[in-house]
Residue frames relative to the residue before (quaternion, step in Angstrom):
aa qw qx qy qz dx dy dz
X 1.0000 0.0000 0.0000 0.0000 0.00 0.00 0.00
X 0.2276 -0.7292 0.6024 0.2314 3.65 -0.77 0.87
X 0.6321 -0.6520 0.2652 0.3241 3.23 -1.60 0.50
X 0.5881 -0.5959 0.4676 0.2834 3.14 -1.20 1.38
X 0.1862 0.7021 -0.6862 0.0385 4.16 -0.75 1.09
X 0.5221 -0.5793 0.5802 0.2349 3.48 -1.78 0.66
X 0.3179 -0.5503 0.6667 0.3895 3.49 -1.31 0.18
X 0.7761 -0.3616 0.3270 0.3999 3.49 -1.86 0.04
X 0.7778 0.3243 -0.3182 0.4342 3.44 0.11 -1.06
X 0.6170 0.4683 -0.4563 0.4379 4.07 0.51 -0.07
X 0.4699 0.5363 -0.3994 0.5762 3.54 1.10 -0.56
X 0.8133 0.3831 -0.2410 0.3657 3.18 -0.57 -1.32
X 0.5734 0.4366 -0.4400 0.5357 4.05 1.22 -0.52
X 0.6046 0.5702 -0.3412 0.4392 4.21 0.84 -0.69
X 0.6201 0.5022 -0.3157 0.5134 3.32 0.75 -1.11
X 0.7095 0.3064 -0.3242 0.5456 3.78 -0.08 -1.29
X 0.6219 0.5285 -0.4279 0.3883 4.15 0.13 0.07
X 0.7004 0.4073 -0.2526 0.5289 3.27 1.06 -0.78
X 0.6341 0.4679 -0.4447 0.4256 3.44 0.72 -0.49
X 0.6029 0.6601 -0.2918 0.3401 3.52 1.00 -1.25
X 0.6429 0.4208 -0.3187 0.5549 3.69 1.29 -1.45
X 0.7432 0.4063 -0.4345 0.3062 3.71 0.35 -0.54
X 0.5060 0.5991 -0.3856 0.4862 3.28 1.08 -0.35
X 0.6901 0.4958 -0.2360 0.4714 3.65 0.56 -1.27
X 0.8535 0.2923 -0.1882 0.3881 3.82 0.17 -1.46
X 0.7616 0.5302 0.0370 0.3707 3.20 1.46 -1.46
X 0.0559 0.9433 -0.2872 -0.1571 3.31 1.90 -0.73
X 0.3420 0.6112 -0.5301 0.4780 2.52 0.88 2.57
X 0.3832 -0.7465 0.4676 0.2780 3.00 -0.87 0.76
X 0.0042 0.8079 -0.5824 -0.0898 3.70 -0.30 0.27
X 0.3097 -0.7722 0.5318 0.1583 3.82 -0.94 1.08
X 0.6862 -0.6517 0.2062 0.2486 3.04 -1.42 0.64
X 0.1561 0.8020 -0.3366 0.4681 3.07 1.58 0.66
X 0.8399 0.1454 0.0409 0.5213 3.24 -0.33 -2.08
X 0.4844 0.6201 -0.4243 0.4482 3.77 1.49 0.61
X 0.6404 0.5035 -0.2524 0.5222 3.05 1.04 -1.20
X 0.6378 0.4984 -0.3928 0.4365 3.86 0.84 -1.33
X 0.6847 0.5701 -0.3230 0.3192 3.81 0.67 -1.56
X 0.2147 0.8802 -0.2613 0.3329 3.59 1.71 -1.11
X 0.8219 0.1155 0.1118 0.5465 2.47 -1.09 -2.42
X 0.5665 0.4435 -0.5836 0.3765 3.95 0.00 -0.14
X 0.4986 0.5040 -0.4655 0.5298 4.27 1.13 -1.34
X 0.7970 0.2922 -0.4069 0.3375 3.69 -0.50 -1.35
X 0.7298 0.4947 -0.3894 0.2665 3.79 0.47 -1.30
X 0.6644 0.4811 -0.2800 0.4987 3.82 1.24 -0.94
X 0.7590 0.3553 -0.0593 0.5423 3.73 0.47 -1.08
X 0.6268 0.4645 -0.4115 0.4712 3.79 0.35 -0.35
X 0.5760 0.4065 -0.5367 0.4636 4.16 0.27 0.02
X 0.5577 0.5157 -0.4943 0.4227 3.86 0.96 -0.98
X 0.8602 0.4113 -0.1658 0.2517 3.32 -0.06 -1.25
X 0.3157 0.6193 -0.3937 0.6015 3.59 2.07 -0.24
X 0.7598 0.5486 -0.1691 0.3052 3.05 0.01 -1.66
X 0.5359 0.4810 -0.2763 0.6365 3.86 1.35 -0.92
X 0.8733 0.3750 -0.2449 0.1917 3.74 0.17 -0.68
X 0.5070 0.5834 -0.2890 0.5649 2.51 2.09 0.19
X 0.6083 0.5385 -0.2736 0.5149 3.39 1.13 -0.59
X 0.6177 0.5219 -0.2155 0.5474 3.53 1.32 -0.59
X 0.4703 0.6955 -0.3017 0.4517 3.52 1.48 -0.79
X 0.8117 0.4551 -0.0888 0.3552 2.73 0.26 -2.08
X 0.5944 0.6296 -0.2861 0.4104 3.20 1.08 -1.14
X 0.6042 0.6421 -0.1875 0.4330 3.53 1.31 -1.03
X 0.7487 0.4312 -0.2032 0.4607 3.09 1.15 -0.99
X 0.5236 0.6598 -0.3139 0.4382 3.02 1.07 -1.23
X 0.8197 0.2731 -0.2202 0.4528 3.73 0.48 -1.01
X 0.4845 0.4040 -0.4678 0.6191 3.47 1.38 0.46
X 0.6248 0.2924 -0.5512 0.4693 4.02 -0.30 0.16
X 0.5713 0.5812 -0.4224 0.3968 3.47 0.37 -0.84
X 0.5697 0.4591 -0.4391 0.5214 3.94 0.38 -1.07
X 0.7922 0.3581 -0.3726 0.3245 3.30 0.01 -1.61
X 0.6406 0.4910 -0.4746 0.3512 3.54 0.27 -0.58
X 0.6462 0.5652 -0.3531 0.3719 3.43 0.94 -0.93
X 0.5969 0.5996 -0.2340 0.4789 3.46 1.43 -0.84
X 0.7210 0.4395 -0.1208 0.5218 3.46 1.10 -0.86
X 0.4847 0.2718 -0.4884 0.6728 3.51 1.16 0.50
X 0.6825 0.3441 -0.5214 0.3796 3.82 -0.40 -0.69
X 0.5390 0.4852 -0.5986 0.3401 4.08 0.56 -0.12
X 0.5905 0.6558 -0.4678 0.0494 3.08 0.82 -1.59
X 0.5251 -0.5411 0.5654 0.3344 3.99 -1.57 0.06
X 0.4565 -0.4254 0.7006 0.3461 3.49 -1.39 0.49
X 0.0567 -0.6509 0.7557 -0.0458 3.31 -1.84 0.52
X 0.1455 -0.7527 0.6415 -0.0257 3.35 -0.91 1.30
């Protein structure tokens, strides 16, 4: 897996979110600095977990789509005598 990076403007929507919850839950301000640092530590430490769920969720998706199809592809199948 290469490394998972944000463009600017998803960053920059994370950043103002984190400042916003600390401000809100935590009644700290934190600047956009140690937002931006806290971020990439959330994405670099915790983002494989959560990559890692959506692929597993992915798959899981598919799995029960091939499955239809196969199921769909025996009910085509002809009788043979």
């Amino acid at each position: 897996m290469s490394e998972l990076k944000l463009s600017r403007e998803p960053k920059e929507a994370l950043v103002n979110k984190l400042q916003k919850y600390f401000e809100r839950e935590l009644d700290y301000e934190i600047g956009q600095f140690d937002a931006e640092f806290l971020l990439d530590f959330i994405g670099e430490e915790l983002g494989p977990h959560f990559y890692n769920q959506g692929i597993k969720d992915a798959r899981a998706i598919m799995d029960a789509g091939i499955s239809a199809i196969q199921d769909d592809l025996y009910g085509a199948e002809q009788a043979v005598e």
